[in-house]
C-alpha positions in Angstrom: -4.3 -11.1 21.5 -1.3 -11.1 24.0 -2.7 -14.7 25.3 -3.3 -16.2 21.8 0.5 -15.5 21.0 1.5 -16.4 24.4 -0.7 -19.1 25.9 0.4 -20.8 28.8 -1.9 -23.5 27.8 -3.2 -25.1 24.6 -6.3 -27.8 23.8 -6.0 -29.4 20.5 -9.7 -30.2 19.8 -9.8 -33.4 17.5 -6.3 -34.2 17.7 -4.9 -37.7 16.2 -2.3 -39.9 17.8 -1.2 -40.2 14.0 1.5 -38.1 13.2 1.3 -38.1 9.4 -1.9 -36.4 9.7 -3.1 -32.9 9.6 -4.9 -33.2 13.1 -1.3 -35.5 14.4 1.1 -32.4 13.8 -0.1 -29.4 16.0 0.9 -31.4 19.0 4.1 -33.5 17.5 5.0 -29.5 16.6 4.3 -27.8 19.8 6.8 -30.4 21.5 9.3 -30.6 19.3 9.6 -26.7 18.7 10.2 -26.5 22.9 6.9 -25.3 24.0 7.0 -25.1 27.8 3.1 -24.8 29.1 0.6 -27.4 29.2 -1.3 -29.2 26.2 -3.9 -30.8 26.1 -5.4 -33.6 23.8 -9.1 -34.2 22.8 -10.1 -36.8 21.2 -12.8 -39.6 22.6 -11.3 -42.4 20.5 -8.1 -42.5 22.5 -6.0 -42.5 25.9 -3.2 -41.2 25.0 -0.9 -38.5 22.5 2.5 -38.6 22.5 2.8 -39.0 26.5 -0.4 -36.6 27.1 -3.1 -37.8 28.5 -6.1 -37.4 26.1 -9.8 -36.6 27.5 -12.8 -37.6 25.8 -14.7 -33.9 25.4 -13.8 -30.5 26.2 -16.4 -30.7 29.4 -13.7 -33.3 31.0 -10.5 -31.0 30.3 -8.9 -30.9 34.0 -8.4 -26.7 33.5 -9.6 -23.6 31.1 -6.8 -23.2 28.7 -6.0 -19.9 27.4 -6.0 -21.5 23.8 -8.0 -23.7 21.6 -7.0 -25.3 18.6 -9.9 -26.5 16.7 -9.4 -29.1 14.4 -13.2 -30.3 13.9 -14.6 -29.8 10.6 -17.3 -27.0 9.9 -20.4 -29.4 10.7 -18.9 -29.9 14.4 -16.7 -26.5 14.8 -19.6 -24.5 15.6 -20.7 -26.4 18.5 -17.5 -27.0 19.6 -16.5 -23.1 19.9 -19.5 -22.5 22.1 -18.9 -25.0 24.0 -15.3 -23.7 24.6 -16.6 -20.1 25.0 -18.9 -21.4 27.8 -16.1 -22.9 29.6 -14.2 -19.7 29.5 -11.8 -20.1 26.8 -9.8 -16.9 25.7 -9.2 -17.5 22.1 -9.8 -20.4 19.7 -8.4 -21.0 16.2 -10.6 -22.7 13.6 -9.1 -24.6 10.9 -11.7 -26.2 9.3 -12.6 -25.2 5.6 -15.8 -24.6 4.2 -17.2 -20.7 5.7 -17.6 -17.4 3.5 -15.0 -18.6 1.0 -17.3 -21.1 -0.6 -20.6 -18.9 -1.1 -24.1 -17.7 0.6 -24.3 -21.0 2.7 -20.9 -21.1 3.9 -21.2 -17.3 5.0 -24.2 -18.1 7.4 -21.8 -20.9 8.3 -19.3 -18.1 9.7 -21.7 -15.9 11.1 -23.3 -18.5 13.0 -19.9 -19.4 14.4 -19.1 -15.8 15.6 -22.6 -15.8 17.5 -21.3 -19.0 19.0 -18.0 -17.3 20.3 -20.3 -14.8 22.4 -20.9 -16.2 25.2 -24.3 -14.9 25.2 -26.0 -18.8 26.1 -23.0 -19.9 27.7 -24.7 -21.2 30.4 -22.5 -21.0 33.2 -22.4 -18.1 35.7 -19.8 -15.6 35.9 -19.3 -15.6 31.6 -21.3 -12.7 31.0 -19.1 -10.2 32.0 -16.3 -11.9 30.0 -16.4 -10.3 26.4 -16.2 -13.0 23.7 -13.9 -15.6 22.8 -11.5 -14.3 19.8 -11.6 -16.3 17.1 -8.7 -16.7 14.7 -10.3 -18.3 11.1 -11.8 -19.9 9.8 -9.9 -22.1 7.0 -6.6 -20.9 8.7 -3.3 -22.6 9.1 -2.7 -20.7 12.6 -0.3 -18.9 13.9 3.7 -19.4 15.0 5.7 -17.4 17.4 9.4 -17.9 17.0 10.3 -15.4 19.6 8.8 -17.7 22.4 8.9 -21.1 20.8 5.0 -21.0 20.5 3.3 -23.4 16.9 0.2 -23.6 16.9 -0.2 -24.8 13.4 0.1 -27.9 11.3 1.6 -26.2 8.4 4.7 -28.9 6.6 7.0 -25.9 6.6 7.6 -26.9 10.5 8.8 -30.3 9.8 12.0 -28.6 9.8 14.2 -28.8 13.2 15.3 -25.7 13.5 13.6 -22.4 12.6 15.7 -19.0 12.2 14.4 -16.3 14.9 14.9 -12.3 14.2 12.7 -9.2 14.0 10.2 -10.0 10.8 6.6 -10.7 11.4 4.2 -11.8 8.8 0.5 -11.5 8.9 -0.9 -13.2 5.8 -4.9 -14.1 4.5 -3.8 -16.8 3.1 -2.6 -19.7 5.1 -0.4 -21.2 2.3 1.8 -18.3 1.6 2.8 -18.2 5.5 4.2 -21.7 5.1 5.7 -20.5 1.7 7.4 -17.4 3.2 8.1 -19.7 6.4 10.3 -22.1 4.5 11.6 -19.7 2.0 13.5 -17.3 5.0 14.6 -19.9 7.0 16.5 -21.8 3.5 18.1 -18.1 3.5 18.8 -17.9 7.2 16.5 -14.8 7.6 14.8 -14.7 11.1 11.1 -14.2 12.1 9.6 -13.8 15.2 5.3 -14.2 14.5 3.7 -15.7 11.4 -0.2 -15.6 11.5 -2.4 -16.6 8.6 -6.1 -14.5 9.4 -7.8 -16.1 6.4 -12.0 -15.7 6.6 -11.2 -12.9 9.1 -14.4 -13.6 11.2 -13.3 -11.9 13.8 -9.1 -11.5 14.3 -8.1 -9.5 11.1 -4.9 -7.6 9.5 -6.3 -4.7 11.4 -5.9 -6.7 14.6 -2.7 -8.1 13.8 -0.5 -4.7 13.0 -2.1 -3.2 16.6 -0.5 -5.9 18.2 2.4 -6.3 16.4 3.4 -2.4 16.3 3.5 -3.1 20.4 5.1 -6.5 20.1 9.3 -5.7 21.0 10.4 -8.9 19.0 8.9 -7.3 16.3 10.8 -4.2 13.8 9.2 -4.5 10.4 5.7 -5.7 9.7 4.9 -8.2 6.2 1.2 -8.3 4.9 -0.4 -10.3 2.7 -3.0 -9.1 1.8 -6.2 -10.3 -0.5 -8.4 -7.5 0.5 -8.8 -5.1 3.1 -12.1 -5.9 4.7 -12.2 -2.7 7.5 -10.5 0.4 6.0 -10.7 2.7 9.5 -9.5 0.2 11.7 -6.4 -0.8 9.0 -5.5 3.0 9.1 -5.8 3.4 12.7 -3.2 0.1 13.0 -0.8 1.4 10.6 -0.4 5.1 12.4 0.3 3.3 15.5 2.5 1.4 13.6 4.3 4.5 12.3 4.2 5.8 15.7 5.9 3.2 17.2 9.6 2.8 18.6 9.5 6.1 20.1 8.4 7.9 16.9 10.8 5.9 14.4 8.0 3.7 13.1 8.0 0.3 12.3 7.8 0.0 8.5 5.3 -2.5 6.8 5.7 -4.1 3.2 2.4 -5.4 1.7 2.0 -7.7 -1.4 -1.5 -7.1 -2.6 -2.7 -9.7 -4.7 -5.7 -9.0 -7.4 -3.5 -6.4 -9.7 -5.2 -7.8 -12.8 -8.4 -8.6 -13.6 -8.2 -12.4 -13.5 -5.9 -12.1 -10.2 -8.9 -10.0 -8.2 -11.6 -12.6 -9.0 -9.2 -15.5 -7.8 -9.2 -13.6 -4.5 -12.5 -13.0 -4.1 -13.2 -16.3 -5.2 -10.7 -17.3 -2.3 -11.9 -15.4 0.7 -15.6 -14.3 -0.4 -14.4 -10.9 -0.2 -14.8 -7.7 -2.6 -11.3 -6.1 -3.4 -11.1 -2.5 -4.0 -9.3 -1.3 -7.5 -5.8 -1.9 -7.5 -5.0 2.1 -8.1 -6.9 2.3 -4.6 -5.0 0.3 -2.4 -1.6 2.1 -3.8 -3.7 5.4 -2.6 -4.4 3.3 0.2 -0.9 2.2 0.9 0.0 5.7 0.0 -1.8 7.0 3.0 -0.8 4.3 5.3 2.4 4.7 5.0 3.2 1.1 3.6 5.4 0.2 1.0 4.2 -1.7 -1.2 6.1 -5.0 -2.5 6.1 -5.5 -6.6 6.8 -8.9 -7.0 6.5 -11.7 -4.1 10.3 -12.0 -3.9 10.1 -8.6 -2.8 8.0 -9.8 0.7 11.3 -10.7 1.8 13.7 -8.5 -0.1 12.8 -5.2 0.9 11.7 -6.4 5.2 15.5 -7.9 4.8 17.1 -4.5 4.3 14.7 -2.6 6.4 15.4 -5.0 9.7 18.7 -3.6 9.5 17.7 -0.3 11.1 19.8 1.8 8.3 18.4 4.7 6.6 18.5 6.0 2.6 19.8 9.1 2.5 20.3 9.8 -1.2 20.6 7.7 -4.6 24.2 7.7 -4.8 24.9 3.7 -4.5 29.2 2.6 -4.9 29.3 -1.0 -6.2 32.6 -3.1 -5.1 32.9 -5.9 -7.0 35.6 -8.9 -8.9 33.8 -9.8 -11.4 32.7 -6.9 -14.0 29.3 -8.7 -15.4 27.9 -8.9 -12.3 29.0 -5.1 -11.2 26.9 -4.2 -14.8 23.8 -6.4 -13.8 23.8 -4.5 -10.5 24.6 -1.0 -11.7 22.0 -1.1 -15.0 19.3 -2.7 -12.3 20.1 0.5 -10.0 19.5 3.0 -13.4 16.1 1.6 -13.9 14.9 1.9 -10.5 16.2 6.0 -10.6 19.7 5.1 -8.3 22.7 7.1 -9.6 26.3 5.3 -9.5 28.9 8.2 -9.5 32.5 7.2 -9.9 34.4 7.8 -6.7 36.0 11.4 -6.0 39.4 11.9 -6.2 40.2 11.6 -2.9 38.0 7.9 -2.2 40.1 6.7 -5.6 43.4 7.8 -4.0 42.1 5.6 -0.4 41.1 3.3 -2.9 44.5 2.9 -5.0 46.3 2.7 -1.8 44.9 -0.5 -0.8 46.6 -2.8 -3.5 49.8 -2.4 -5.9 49.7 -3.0 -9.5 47.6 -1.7 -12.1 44.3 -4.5 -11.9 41.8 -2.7 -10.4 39.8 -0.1 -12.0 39.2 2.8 -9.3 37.9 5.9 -12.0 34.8 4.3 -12.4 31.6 2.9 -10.6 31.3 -0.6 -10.2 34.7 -0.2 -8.7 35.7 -3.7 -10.0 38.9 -4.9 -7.7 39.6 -7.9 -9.9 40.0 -11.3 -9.1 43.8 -10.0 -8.5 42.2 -7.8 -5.4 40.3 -10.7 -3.6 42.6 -10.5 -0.7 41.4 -9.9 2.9 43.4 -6.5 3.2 42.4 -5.3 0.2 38.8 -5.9 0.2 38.4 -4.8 4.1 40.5 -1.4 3.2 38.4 -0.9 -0.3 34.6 -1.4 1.8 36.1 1.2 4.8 36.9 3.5 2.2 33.6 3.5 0.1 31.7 3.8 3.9 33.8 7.0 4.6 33.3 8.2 1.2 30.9 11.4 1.1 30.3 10.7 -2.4 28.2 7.7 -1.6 24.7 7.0 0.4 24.9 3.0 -0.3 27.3 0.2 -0.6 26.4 -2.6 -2.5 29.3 -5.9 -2.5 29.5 -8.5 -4.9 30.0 -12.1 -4.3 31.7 -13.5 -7.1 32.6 -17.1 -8.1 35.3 -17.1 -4.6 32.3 -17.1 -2.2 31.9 -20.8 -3.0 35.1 -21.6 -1.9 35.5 -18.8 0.7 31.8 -18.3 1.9 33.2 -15.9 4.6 35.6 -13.7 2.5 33.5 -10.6 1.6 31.3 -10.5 5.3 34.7 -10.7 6.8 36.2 -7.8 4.9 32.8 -5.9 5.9 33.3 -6.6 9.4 36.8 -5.7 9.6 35.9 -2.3 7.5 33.0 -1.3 9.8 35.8 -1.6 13.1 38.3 0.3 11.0 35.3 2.9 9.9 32.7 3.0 12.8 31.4 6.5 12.0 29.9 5.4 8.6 28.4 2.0 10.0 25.1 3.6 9.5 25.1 3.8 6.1 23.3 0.7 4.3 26.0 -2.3 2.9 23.8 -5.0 0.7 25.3 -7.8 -1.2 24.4 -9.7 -4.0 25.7 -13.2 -4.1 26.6 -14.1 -7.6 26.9 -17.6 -7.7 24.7 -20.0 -6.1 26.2 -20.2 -2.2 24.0 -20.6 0.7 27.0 -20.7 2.4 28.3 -16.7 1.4 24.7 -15.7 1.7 24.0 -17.1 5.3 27.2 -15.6 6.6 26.5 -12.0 5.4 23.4 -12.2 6.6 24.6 -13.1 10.3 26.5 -10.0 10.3 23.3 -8.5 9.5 24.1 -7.5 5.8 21.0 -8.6 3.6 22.4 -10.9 0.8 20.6 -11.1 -2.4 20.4 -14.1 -5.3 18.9 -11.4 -7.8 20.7 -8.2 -8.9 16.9 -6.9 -9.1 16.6 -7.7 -5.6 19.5 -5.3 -4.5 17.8 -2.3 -6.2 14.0 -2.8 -5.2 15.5 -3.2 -1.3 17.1 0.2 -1.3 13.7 1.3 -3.0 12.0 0.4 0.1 14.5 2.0 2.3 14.3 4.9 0.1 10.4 4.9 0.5 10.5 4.2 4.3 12.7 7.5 4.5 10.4 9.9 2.7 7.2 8.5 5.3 10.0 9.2 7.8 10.5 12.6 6.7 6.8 13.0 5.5 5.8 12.1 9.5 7.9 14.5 11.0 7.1 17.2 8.5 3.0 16.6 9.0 4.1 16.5 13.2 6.0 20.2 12.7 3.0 21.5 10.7 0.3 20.4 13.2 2.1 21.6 16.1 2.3 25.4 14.3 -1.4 24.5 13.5 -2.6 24.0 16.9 0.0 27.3 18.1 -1.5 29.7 15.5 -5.2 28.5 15.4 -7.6 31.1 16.7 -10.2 29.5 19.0 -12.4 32.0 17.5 -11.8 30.9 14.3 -15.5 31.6 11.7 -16.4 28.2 11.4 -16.9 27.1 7.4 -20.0 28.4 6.0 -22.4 25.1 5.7 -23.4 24.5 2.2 -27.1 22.7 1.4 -27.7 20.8 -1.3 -31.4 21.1 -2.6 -32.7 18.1 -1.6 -34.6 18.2 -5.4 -31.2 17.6 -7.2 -31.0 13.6 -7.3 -29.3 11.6 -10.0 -27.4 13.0 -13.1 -26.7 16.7 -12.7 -26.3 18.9 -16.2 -23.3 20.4 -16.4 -24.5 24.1 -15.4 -25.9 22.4 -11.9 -23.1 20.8 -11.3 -21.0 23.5 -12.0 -23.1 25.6 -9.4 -22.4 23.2 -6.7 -18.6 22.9 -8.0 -18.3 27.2 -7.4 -20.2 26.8 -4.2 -17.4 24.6 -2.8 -14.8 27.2 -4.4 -14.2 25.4 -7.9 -14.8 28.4 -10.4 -16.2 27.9 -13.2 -16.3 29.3 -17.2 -18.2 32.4 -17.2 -22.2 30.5 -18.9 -25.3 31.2 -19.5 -28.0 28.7 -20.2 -30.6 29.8 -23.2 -33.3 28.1 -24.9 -33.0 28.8 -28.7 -31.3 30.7 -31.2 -32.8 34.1 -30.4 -32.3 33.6 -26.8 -28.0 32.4 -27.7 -27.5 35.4 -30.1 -28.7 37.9 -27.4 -26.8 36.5 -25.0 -23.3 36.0 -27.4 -23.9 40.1 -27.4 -24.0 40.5 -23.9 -21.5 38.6 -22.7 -19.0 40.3 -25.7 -20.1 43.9 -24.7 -19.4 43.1 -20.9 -15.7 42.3 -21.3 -15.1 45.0 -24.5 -14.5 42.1 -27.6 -18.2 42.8 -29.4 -16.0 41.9 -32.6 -13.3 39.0 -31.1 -14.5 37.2 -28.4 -15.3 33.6 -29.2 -17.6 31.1 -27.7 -18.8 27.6 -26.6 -21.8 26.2 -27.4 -23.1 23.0 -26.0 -26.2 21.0 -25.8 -27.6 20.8 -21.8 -28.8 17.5 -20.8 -28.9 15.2 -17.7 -28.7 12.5 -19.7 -26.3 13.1 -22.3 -22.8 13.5 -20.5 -20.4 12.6 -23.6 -22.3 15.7 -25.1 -18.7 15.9 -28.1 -20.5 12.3 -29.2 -23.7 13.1 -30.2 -22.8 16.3 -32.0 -23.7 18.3 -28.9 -20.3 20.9 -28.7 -19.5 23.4 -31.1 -16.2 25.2 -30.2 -14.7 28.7 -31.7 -17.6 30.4 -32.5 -18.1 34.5 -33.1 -20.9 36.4 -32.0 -22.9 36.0 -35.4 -22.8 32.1 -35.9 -24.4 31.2 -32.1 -27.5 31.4 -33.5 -27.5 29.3 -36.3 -25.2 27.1 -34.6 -27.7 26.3 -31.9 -30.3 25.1 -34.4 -28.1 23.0 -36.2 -26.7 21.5 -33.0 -30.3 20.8 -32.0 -31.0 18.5 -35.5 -27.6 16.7 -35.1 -28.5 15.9 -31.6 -31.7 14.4 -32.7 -30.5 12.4 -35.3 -27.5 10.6 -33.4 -29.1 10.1 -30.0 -32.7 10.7 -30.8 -33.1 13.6 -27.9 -34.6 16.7 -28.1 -32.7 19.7 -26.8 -34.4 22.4 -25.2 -31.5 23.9 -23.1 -28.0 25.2 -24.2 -24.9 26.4 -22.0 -23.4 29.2 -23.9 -19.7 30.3 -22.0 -16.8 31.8 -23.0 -14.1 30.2 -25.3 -11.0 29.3 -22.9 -7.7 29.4 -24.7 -4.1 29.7 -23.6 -4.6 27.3 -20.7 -3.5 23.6 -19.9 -6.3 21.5 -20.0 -6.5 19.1 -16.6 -9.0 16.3 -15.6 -10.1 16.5 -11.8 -12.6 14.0 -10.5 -13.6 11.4 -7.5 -13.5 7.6 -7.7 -14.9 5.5 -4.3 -14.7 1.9 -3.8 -14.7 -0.4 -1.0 -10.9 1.1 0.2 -12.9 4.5 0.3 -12.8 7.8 -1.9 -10.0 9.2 -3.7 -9.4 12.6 -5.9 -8.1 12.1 -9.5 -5.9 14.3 -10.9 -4.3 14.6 -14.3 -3.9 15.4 -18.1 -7.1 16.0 -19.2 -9.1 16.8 -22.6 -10.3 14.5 -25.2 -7.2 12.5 -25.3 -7.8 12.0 -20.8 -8.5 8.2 -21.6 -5.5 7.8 -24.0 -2.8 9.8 -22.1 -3.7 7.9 -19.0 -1.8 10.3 -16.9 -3.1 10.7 -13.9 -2.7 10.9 -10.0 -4.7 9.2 -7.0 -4.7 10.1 -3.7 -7.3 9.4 -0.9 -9.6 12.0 0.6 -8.8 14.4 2.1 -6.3 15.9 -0.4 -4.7 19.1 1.4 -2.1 21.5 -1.0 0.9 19.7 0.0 -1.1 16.2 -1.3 -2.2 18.4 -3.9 1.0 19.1 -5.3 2.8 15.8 -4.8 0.6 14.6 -7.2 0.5 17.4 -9.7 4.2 16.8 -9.6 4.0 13.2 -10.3 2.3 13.5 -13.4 4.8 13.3 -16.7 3.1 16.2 -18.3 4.3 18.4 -15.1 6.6 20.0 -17.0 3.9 21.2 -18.8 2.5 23.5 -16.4 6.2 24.5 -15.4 7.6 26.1 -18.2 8.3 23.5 -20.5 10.3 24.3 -23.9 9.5 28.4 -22.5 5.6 27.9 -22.0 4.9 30.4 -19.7 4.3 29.3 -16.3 0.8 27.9 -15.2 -1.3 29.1 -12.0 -0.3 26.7 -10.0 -1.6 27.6 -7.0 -5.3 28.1 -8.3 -4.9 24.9 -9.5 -3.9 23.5 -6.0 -6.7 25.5 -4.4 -9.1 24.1 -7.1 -8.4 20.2 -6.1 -8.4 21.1 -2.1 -11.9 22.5 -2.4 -13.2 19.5 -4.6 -11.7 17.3 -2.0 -13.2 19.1 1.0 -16.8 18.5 -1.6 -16.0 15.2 -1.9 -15.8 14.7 1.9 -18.7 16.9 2.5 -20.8 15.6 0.7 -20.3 11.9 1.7 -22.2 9.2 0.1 -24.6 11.3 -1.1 -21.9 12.0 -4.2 -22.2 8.8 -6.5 -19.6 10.5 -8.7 -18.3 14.0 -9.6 -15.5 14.8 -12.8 -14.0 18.1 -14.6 -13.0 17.7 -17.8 -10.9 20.1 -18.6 -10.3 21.9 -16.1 -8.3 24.7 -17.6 -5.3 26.1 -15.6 -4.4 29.5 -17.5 -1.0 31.3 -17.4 0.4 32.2 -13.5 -1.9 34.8 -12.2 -5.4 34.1 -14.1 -6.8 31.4 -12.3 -7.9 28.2 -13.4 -11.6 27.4 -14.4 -14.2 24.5 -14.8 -14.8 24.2 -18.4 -16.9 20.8 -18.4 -18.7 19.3 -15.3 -20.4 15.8 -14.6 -22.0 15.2 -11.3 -24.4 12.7 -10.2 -26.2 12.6 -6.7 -28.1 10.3 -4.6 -30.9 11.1 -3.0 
């Protein structure tokens, strides 16, 4: 990876002595862009490129160069690249179009070009030992490294002279959006240092690209985008090292996912040939990853802007300094929606404030602390930004441009310079700045002085969303590094191993719900207290029993429901009977048994008789896998699961602390907390309840196709929680 970003030498396979086209610009780019090592033309048709001497095949190139660019279409590439892999070539990029992303043909196309990049029939002694030649592509637009004046692509966005180098890197599947994001930082002078479009993903993928890039110095936050995530472990394993890295502080990655909505997903798959996980997944996914995840494509930018700075969020309480009082609301009602709070200043900020000016113009009670066109003096504007910095009433500063930036692009950044001298204790604290008119100019200068400049007032809010998001994996890494360190301290080394739980190997396909619940309690997942019977005689026997054991032969109520492997929405058929006394089970049963018959045209010979639940909050707990891997689902359950659509996802394993984050995420929390003086729920056998149906989940494996509680009642603080409903199906 280190010589495909840094190659002393290149050879353009195909190149033209035209200019104007595709195969004329990696070379005209390579040169003008200042790269120092050697290139080297192919092409049999001519002498000469641009002053290089051009040789007729790859056999007559005068060394091995570290890097190939392939511009061959796909009938020719797949010679070419063993060819190159016999002469010894460390890493080639394929451009041509026309692999996996077009069908079943095209993907025996890309196979067939990885077997080519083995070396395996090279031919030539010495190889063998050499592993194979990476391969960057297919149907990629290459790769650029600004931090050592290194293009290898032929992507239009480098048409332009000069190209803005900082600490961003972008790893994107699709070759398009890396010109698109190319272009777009360097109109708002925001530096890069790699851009690398993976595309097909034959063999170099994102997985690849974060490994290097969380070792690569130039490099402080990581951009992805991303149409699918084609190796889950090995995208994990990148992004801990990238949370590892800088000593421990992490570099933070933003990811755009494309595919949110139905029509979006089968473009992508469409474009790469790829299957894309559910889009509640790869949040999960994310989730786990530590990533944070970019809303809108503006947003790709936005948030690594504010994050390069190396400032962390330490709270929601943002001051807004502005001139011009619409702009200060755009900004402050944006901050509200995202959950930012905008105080007014404390008395003794508003007295620093008032001291900075005479007159009566500005407004320094409330937040935006609006300075008025009146205020839009050096002094003032330099002595107002010191004071909100020292100011313990604020986390954030966010500066408006008004209409003067056009005139005086420099005003505000030099006021924020001359207050981070005057204040040098706070310069830690994030400044952003939305630019209210349209000034390139205002913009460009702020963001030299390393204060990320905004056109949006949306932009300002979703930025400090990220850096608030980066802080809690921040805190969240520490926390997790505390708690395994006591781990390994108090572990016992002879700790009992778990007990190992064996499935029967008979079970296979759609359980009924008393199996399942039997495998649910075995795992540590309690269930109702049931019994299954066969008729009305057998129900009514039972009812009795069941009253007499607890001491409610005249009160206790019961649930009847049909017991079936094939009839899971049992409430449908007519197949549940709720609220029932001792004396109506047993007509109940055979009534249940005709209704049955005549809806879904199945005859019932088993029944689930269990004890009427009431006083409890009813809670759906289930697992959902995909290609991005198995999650636990947790939320409001009940009939009314599917309409509430309240519910959690987290990827396996879930442990209590996971648990709880998303019990507390939920909107119908409250619910289980006390709400309007409902006494409090067990939350802790709730807690317990999802851990062991993660630790199933993971057990299990593959072997679980699916697995759902529904409801899963959690009664008042001290009773428990039970499984009330159960669906499980097993493969075999």
């Amino acid at each position: 990876m280190d010589v495909l970003f840094k190659p002393r030498s290149v050879a353009v396979i195909g190149a033209s002595a035209d200019a104007s086209k595709t195969s004329g610009r990696p070379i005209a780019y390579l040169q003008q862009h200042g790269f120092a090592g050697a290139i080297y033309p192919v092409n049999p048709r001519v002498s000469e490129i641009k002053g290089l001497t051009c040789y007729p095949s790859i056999a007559a190139l005068p060394e091995v160069p570290d890097v190939a660019m392939l511009l061959l279409g796909a009938d020719r590439a797949e010679g070419a690249v063993r060819e190159l892999a016999a002469l010894g070539v460390k890493a080639c990029i394929v451009l041509a179009s026309g692999y996996a992303e077009t069908g079943e043909a095209g993907a025996a196309r890309q196979t067939a070009l990885l077997a080519a990049a083995s070396r395996v029939d090279g031919g030539l002694s010495g190889l063998s030992g050499l592993p194979p030649m990476r391969l960057l592509g297919p149907n990629t637009i290459g790769l650029v490294n600004l931090t050592d004046s290194i293009v290898l692509s032929p992507s239009g966005a480098l048409d332009m002279q000069t190209l803005s180098h900082g600490s961003i890197s972008v790893v994107s599947q699709s070759g398009g959006i890396l010109g698109s994001l190319l272009s777009r930082a360097s109109a708002r002078g925001v530096g890069l240092a790699k851009l690398i479009s993976t595309s097909n993903e034959v063999d170099i993928d994102l997985a690849d690209c974060v490994d290097y890039l969380a070792d690569d110095p130039a490099t402080e936050v990581i951009v992805l985008y991303i149409e699918t995530v084609r190796n889950v472990a090995r995208f994990k394993a990148a992004c801990h090292k990238a949370r590892q890295a800088n000593g421990g502080l992490g570099k933070p990655i933003v990811a755009f996912k494309i595919g949110r909505s139905e029509a979006g997903a089968q473009a992508a798959v469409s474009h790469t040939g790829a299957m894309a996980g559910s889009d509640r997944m790869y949040d999960a996914l994310f989730a786990r990853c530590g990533v944070i995840r970019a809303q809108v494509f503006s947003d790709l930018l936005d948030i690594p802007l504010a994050l390069c700075t190396g400032k962390k969020l330490n709270g929601k309480r943002v001051a807004i300094l502005t001139s011009t009082g619409g702009a200060g609301t755009l900004v402050s009602d944006s901050l509200g929606l995202a959950g930012f709070e905008a105080p007014a200043p404390d008395a003794a900020t508003a007295l620093k404030l008032r001291a900075t000016q005479t007159g009566d113009h500005a407004v320094f009670d409330k937040n935006p602390i609006d300075v008025t066109l009146a205020g839009l003096q050096p002094a003032v504007l330099r002595g107002a930004v010191a004071a909100l910095l020292a100011s313990a009433s604020y986390d954030a500063l966010i500066v408006i441009v008004g209409s003067s930036g056009v005139a005086q692009p420099s005003l505000m950044a030099d006021a924020i310079a001359g207050a981070l001298t005057d204040a040098p204790d706070f310069a830690h604290k994030p400044v952003l700045a939305y630019v209210s008119p349209h000034s390139p100019e205002a913009a460009a200068v702020l963001s030299s002085l390393g204060v990320p400049a905004f056109t949006a007032p949306e932009s300002c809010a979703q930025a400090l969303l990220g850096m608030q998001q980066q802080a809690q994996y921040q805190h969240q890494r520490q926390h997790q590094g505390q708690h395994q360190g006591q781990h390994q301290e108090s572990a016992s080394p002879s700790a009992e191993a778990a007990p190992l739980i064996v499935i029967p190997s008979q079970l296979n396909g759609a359980l009924n719900e008393f199996e399942a619940k039997q495998i649910f309690a075995q795992f540590g997942v309690p269930a109702t207290r049931e019994t299954v019977v066969a008729n009305s005689g057998e129900a009514a026997q039972a009812a009795q029993a069941m009253a007499q054991s607890v001491g409610l032969s005249g009160s206790q109520k019961f649930v009847l429901k049909i017991l079936s492997n094939s009839l899971t929405h049992k409430s449908d058929v007519g197949g549940v009977a709720v609220n029932l006394t001792q004396a109506q089970v047993g007509a109940r049963l055979d009534q249940m048994r005709a209704d049955v018959q005549r809806h879904a045209g199945v005859v019932c010979d088993q029944f689930l008789l269990q004890d009427m639940v009431t006083g409890g909050v009813e809670m759906i707990l289930g697992m959902h896998r995909d290609p991005v891997g198995s999650a636990i689902l947790l939320g409001m359950g009940g009939t009314a699961a599917e309409l509430l659509e309240d519910t959690a996802l987290r990827l396996c394993p879930v442990d209590r602390a996971g648990a709880r984050d998303m019990l507390e995420s939920l909107k119908t929390w409250p619910l289980l907390n006390g709400y309007r003086g409902r006494p409090l729920a067990d939350v802790d056998a709730l807690l317990d309840a999802v851990v062991a149906f993660s630790n199933m989940v993971e057990a299990l494996g593959e072997r679980l196709v699916t697995a759902e509680i529904n409801p899963l009642f959690v009664l008042p603080q001290g009773q428990g929680a039970r499984a009330a409903d159960a669906v499980m199906v097993l493969a075999s």
